[in-house]
C-alpha positions in Angstrom: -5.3 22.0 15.4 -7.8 19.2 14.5 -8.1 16.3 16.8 -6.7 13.1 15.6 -6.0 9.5 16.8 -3.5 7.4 15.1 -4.4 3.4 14.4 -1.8 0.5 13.8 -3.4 -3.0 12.8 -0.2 -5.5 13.6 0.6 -9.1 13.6 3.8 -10.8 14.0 5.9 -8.0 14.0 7.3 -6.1 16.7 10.4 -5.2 15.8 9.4 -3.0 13.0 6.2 -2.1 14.9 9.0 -0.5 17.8 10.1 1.1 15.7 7.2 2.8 14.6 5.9 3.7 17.7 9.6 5.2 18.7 9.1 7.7 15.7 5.7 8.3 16.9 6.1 9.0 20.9 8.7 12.4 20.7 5.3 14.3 19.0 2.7 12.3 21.1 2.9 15.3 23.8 3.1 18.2 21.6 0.9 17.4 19.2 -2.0 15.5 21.7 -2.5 12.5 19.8 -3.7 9.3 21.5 -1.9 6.0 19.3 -4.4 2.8 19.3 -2.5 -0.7 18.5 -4.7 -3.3 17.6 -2.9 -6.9 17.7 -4.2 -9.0 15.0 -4.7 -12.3 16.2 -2.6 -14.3 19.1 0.8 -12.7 19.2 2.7 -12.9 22.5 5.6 -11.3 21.7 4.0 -8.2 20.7 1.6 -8.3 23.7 4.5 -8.2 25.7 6.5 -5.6 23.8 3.2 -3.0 24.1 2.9 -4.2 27.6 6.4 -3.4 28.8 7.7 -1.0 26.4 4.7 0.9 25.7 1.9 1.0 28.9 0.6 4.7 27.8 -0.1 3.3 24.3 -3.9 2.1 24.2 -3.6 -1.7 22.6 -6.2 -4.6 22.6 -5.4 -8.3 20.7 -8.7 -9.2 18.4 -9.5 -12.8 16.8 -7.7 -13.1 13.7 -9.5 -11.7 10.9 -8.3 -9.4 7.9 -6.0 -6.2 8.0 -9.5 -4.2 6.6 -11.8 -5.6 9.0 -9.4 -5.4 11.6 -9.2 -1.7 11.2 -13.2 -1.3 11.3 -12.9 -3.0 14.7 -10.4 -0.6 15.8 -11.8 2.1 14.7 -15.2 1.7 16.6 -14.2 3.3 19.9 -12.2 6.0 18.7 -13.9 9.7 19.0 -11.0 12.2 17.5 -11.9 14.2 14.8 -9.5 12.5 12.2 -7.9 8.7 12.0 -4.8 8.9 10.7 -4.4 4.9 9.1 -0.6 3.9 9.7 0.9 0.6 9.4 3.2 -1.4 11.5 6.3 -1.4 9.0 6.4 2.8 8.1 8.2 5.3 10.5 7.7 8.9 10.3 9.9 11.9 9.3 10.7 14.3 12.1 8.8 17.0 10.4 5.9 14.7 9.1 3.6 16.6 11.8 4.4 19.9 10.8 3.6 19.0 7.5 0.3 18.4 9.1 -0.2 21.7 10.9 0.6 23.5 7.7 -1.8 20.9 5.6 -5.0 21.6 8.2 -3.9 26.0 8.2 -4.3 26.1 4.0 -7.0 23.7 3.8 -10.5 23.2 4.7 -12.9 20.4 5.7 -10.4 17.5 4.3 -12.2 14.6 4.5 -9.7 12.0 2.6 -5.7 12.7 2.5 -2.8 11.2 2.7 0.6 11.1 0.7 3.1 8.7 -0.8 5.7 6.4 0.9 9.4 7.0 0.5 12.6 4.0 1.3 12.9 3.5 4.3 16.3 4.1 6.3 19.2 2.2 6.4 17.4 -0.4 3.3 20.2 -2.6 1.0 20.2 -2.4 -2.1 17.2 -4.6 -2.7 14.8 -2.5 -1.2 16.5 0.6 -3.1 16.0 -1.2 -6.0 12.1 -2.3 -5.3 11.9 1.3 -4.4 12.8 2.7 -7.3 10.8 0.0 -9.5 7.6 1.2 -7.9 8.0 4.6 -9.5 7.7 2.7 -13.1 4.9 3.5 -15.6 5.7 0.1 -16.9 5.9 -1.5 -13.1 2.9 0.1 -11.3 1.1 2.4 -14.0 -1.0 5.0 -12.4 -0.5 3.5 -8.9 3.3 4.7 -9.0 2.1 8.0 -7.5 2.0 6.7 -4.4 5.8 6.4 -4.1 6.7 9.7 -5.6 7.4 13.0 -3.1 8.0 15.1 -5.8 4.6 16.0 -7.3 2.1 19.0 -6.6 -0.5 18.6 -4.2 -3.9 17.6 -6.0 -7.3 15.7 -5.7 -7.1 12.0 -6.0 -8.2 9.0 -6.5 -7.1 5.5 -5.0 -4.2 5.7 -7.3 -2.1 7.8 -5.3 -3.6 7.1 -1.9 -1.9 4.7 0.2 -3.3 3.0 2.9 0.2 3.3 5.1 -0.8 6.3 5.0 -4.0 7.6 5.2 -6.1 10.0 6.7 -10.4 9.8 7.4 -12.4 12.3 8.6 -14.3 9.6 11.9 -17.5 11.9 10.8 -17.5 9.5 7.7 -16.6 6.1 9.4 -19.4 6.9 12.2 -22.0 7.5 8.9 -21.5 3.6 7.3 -18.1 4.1 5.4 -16.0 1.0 6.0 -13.6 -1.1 4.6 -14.5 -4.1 2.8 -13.8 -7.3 4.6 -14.4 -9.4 1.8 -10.7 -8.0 0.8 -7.0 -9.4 2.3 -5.4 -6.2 0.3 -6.4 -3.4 -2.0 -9.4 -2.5 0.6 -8.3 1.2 0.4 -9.0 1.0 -3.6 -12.2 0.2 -2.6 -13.3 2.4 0.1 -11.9 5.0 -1.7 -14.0 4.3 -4.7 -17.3 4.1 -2.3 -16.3 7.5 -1.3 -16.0 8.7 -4.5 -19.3 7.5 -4.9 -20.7 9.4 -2.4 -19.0 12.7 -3.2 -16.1 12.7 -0.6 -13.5 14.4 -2.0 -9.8 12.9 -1.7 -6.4 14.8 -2.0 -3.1 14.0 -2.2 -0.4 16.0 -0.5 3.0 14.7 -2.0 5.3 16.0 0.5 3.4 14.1 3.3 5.3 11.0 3.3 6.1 8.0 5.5 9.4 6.0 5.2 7.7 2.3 4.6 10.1 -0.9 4.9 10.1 -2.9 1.7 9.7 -6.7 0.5 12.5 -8.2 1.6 13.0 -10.9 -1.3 11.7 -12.3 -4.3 9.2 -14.3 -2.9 7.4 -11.9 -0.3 7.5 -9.0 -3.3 6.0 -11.7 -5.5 3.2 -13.1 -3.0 2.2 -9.5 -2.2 1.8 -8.4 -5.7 0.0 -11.3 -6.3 -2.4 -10.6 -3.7 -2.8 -7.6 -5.1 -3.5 -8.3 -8.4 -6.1 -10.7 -7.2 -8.0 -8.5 -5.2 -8.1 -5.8 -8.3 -9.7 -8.1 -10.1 -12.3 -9.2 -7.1 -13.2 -5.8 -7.2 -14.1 -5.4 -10.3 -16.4 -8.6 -9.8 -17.9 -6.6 -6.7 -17.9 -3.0 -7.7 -18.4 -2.9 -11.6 -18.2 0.8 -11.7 -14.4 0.4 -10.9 -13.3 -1.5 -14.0 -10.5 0.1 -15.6 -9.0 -1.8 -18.4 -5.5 -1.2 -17.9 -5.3 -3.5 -15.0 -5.6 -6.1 -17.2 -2.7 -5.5 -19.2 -0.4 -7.4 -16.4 -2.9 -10.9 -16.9 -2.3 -10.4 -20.9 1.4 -10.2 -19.9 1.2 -13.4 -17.8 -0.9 -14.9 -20.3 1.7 -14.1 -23.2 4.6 -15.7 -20.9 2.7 -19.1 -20.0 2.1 -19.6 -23.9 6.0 -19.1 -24.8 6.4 -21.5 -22.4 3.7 -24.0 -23.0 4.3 -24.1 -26.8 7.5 -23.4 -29.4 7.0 -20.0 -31.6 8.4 -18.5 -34.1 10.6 -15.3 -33.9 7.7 -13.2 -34.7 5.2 -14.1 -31.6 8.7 -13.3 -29.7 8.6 -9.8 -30.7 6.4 -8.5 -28.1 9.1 -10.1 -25.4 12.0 -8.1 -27.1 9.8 -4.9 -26.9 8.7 -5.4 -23.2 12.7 -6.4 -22.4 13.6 -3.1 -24.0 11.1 -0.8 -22.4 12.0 -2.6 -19.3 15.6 -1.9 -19.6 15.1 1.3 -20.9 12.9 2.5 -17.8 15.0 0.8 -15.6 18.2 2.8 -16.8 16.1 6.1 -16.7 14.8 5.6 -13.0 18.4 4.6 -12.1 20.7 6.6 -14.0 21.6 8.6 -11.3 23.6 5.6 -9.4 25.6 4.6 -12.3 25.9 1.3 -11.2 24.7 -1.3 -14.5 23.9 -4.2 -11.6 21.4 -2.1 -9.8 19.7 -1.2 -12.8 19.5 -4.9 -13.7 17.9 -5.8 -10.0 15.3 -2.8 -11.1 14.8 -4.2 -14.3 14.2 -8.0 -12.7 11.9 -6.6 -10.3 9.9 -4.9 -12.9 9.2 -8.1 -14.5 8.4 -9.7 -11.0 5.6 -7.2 -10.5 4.3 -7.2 -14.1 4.0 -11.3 -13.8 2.8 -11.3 -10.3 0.3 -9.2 -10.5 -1.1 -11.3 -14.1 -0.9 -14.4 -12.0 -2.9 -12.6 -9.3 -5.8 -12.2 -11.7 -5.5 -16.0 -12.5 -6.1 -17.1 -9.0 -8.9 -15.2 -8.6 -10.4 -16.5 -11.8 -10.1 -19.7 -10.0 -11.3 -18.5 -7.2 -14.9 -17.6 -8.4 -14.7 -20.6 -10.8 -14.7 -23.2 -8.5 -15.4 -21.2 -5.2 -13.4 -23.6 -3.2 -10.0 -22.6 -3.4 -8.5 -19.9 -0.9 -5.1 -18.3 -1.5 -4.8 -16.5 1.7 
């Protein structure tokens, strides 16, 4: 069995860090792992919660920086074979190890894996709901891989890596591969495109999932997407080569909403609203069919639209952003 060391970048979350590191600690003996915390900035109540809850568990607290740099930092020290890249807010299935075993038997000098995320236990309705959304062509487009367990195993890209979940070869880290710090989110997209780059090869194993705890309301799905949306498009600016133009399709949408609002039109520019509404509802019923239940598939279709307009808006700030160079949205 390969060595590997597992690293958790938190901040200002313990409870669903415990968590975590409860799913973790029943395989830390069998399976010879070492876990690595690294406490993002000053957080007392997590400090305390490794301190007294969790002594064996190697932890340090680092100046507040961003989740991507933060995991350079804590990945310095670390000499395993593999890092296996976990965040704070996932837990794992019982078996998620043996998927590993059987991963590392029928495969050969992985240097890039990882799989999807799945609900996580014990969500409300909401999170279902997001859930479900996420696995939307019209939602997430060729990023919905990422939340889908029912797929073959395959060679990737960053559109069906997650970084919740990921696996790195340390060889690669060691050699000058690193995430961006320049990036608050999407810093996987990136490194995974340098990779790609470089000839790394990526796979995807479907079936090696984490549960991941969703956005809890409007707002926090919103800002997230946002941020995301906004560091797509900064790295477009920084990395050319990763352009692909349907990730502008979401900044048309946002674009097409702020002029019906801005300006009265006629029944013909509304067209395009009544054909997004319909595709919306129509993939909304399909991903949702199976609960029967006509308010659920309404909360998918209203988080569809969330998530198309967020991540539009995203690309605006960022415009902004490099236009006047002075604003921050972080």
């Amino acid at each position: 069995m390969n060595s590997f060391s597992i690293l958790i970048i938190t901040a200002n979350r313990s409870k669903l860090l415990q968590r975590c590191l409860q799913s973790l600690l029943p395989h830390q003996e069998k399976m010879g792992f070492d876990i690595h915390v690294i406490v993002n900035g000053d957080d007392s109540e997590t400090s305390l919660l490794l301190k007294n809850s969790f002594p064996k568990i190697k932890s340090k607290t680092i100046k507040k920086t961003n989740p991507g740099e933060a995991r350079n930092l804590g990945a310095v020290d670390i000499e395993s074979e593999y890092l296996f890249f976990l965040d704070d807010d996932t837990i794992l299935p019982f078996d998620y190890f043996d998927q590993i075993k059987k991963i590392f038997e029928e495969n050969e000098n992985l240097e890039i894996f990882g799989g999807p995320d799945a609900n996580y236990p014990n969500s409300n309705n909401w999170e279902k709901a997001l859930s479900i959304a996420l696995k939307s062509p019209l939602a997430t487009a060729n990023t919905r891989y990422r939340h889908r367990t029912d797929l073959e195993p395959n060679t990737s890209s960053e559109k069906k890596l997650i970084l919740c979940n990921m696996w790195i070869k340390n060889s690669l880290l060691k050699n000058g591969l690193k995430f961006d710090h320049r990036f608050f989110r999407n810093e996987e997209n990136v490194l995974i495109h340098q990779a790609k780059k470089q000839g790394i090869k990526t796979h995807y194993f479907p079936r090696l999932f984490v549960y991941h705890k969703r956005r809890a309301s409007t707002w926090q799905l919103f800002r997230a997407v946002m941020l995301s949306g906004s560091g797509r498009l900064r790295s477009f600016f920084f990395y050319p080569s990763s352009f692909d133009p349907i990730y502008f399709v979401p900044f048309l949408f946002t674009t097409y909403i702020f002029l019906l609002m801005a300006f009265e039109t006629s029944f013909l520019l509304k067209l395009p609203l009544l054909a997004y509404l319909a595709l919306n509802l129509f993939f909304s019923w399909n991903l949702s069919k199976n609960k029967r239940n006509t308010l659920f598939m309404l909360r998918v279709s209203y988080i569809q639209f969330i998530i198309n307009f967020a991540y539009g808006f995203g690309f605006y700030l960022e415009l902004i952003n490099r236009l006047t160079s002075k604003v921050r949205f972080r």
